[in-house]
C-alpha positions as CSV (number, residue, x, y, z in Angstrom):
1,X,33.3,40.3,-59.3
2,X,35.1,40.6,-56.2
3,X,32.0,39.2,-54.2
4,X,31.8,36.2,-56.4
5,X,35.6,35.1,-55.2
6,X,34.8,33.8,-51.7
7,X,32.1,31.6,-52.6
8,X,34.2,30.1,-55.4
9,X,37.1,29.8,-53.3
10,X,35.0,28.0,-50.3
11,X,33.5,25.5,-53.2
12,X,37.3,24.9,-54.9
13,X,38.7,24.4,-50.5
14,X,36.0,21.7,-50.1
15,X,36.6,19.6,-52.9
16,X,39.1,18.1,-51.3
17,X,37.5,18.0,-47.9
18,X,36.2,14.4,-46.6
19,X,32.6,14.0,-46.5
20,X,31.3,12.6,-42.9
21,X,28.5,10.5,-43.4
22,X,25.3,11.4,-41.5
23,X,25.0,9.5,-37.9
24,X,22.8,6.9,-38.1
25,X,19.6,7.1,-36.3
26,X,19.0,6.0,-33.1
27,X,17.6,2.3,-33.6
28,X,14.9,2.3,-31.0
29,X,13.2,6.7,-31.4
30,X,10.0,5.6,-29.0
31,X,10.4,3.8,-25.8
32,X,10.5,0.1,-25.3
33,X,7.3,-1.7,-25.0
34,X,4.8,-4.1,-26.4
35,X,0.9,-4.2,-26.5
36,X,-1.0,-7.6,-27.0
37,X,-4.9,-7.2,-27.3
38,X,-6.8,-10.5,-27.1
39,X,-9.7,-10.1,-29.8
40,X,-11.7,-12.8,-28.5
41,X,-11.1,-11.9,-25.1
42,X,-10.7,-8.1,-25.0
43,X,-7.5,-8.9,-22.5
44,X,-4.8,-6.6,-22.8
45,X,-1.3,-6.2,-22.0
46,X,0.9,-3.3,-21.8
47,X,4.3,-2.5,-21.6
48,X,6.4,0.9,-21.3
49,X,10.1,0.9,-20.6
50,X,12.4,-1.8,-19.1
51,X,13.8,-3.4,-16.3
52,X,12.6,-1.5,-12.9
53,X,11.3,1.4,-14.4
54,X,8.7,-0.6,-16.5
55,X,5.3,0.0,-15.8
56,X,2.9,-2.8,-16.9
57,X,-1.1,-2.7,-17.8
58,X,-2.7,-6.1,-17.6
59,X,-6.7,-5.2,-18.7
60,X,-9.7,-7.4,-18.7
61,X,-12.7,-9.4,-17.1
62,X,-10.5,-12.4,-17.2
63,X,-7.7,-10.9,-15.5
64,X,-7.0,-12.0,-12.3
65,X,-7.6,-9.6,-9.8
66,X,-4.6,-9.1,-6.4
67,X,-6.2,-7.2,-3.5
68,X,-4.5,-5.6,-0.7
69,X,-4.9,-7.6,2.4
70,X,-8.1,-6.5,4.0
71,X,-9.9,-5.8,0.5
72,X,-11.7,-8.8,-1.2
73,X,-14.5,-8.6,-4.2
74,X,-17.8,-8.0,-3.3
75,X,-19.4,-11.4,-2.4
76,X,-21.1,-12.8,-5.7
77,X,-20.4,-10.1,-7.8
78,X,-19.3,-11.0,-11.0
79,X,-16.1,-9.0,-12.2
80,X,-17.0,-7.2,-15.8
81,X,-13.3,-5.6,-15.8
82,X,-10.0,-5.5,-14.2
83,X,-7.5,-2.8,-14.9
84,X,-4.0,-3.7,-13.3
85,X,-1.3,-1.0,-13.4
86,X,1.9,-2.2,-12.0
87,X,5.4,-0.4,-11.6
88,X,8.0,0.8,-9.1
89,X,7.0,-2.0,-6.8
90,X,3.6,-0.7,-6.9
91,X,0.4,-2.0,-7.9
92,X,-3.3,-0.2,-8.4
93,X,-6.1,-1.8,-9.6
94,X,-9.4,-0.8,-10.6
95,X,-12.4,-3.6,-10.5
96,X,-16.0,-2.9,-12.0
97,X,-18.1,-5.7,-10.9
98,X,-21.7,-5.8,-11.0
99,X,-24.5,-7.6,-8.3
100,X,-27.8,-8.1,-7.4
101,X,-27.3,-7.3,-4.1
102,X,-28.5,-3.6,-3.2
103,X,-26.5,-0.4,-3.2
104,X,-26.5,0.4,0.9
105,X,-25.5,-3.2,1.0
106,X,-22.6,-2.7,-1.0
107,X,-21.3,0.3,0.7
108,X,-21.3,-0.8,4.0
109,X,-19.8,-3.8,3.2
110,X,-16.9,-1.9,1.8
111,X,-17.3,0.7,4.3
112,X,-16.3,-1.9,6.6
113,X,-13.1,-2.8,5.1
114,X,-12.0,0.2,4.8
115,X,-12.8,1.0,8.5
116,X,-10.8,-2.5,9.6
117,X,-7.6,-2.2,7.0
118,X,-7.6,1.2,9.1
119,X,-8.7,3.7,6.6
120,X,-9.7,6.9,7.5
121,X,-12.9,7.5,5.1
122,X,-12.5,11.4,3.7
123,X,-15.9,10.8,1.1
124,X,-18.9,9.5,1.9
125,X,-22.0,10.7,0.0
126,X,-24.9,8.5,-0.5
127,X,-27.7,9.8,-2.9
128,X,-30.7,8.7,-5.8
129,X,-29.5,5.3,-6.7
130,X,-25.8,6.1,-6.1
131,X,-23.1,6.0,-3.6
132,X,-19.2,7.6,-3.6
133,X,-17.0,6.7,-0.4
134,X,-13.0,7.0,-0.9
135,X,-10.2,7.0,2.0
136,X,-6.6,7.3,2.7
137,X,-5.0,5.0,5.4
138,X,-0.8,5.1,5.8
139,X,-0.1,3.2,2.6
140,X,-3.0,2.5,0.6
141,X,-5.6,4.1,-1.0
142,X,-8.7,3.8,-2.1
143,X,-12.4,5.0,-3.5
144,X,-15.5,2.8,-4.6
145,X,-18.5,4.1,-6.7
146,X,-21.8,2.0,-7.1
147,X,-24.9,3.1,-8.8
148,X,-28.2,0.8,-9.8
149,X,-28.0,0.0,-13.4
150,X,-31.4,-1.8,-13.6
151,X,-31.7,-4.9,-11.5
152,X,-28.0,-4.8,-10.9
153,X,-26.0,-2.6,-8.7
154,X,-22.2,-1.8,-10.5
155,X,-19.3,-0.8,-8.1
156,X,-16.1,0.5,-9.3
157,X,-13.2,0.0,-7.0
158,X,-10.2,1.7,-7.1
159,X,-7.3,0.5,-4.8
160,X,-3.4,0.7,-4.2
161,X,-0.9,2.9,-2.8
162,X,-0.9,6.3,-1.3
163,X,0.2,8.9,-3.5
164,X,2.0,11.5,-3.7
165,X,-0.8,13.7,-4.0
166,X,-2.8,12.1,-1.8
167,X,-3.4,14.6,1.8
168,X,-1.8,13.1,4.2
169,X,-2.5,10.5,6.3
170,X,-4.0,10.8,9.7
171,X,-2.4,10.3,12.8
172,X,-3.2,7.4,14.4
């Protein structure tokens, strides 16, 4: 009997005891955003977070697309998509576009602008129907991709800012 006591004596001491209503849950449990998908377009927009820590996706073939100085679309080539990601004052893109033109006509084109926006060119492989050449200047950034798809030659290009785990730059 003595063991049933304390419990009995814990359950009478808390009668009297004020109940503390649970917290209330945060309002917002997942981070702030939105995400708006076109279905006649197939655009979409992203958001994560707020303020100057947001980071924004703007996705589609309608998009429009923001080079860096030096960098333009292939000439006639018609952009199938655009993938924007912009935050902390940055902005990388990735552009598929597709042309008639043919693949070693593409990739010294772009081989060229990398060469004058003063990229060093770290890939260049050219093989059966297909062609990789990537770079790292100071600042920017950037890779291109192209195979023949048919009668059409599609190039992938991937541009912005040097990252952080990018090797580093060359001296100039």
């Amino acid at each position: 009997m003595r063991a049933a006591i304390p419990p009995l004596l814990l359950t009478l001491a808390c009668l009297g005891c004020e109940r503390a209503e649970p917290e209330a849950p945060d309002e917002q449990t997942e981070p702030p955003g939105s995400y708006v998908a076109d279905p006649e377009s197939g655009t979409i927009h992203a958001r994560i977070g707020e303020g100057e820590s947001a980071v924004q996706l703007r996705s589609g073939s309608e998009e429009p697309v923001s080079l860096p100085p030096g960098f333009t679309l292939f000439p006639g080539a018609r952009v199938v998509q655009n993938n924007t990601v912009e935050g902390a004052g940055a902005v990388r893109s990735l552009i598929v576009q597709t042309s008639p033109q043919p693949l070693a006509e593409v990739m010294l084109f772009y081989r060229q602008q990398a060469s004058a926006a003063g990229i060093a060119t770290t890939l260049d492989i050219m093989g059966d129907g297909q062609a990789s050449l990537g770079g790292v200047g100071r600042s920017l950034e950037f890779a291109v991709s192209a195979r023949r798809v048919g009668y059409a030659t599609r190039i992938e290009l991937s541009i912005g800012p040097t990252s952080q785990l990018a090797s580093s730059p060359p001296e100039d």
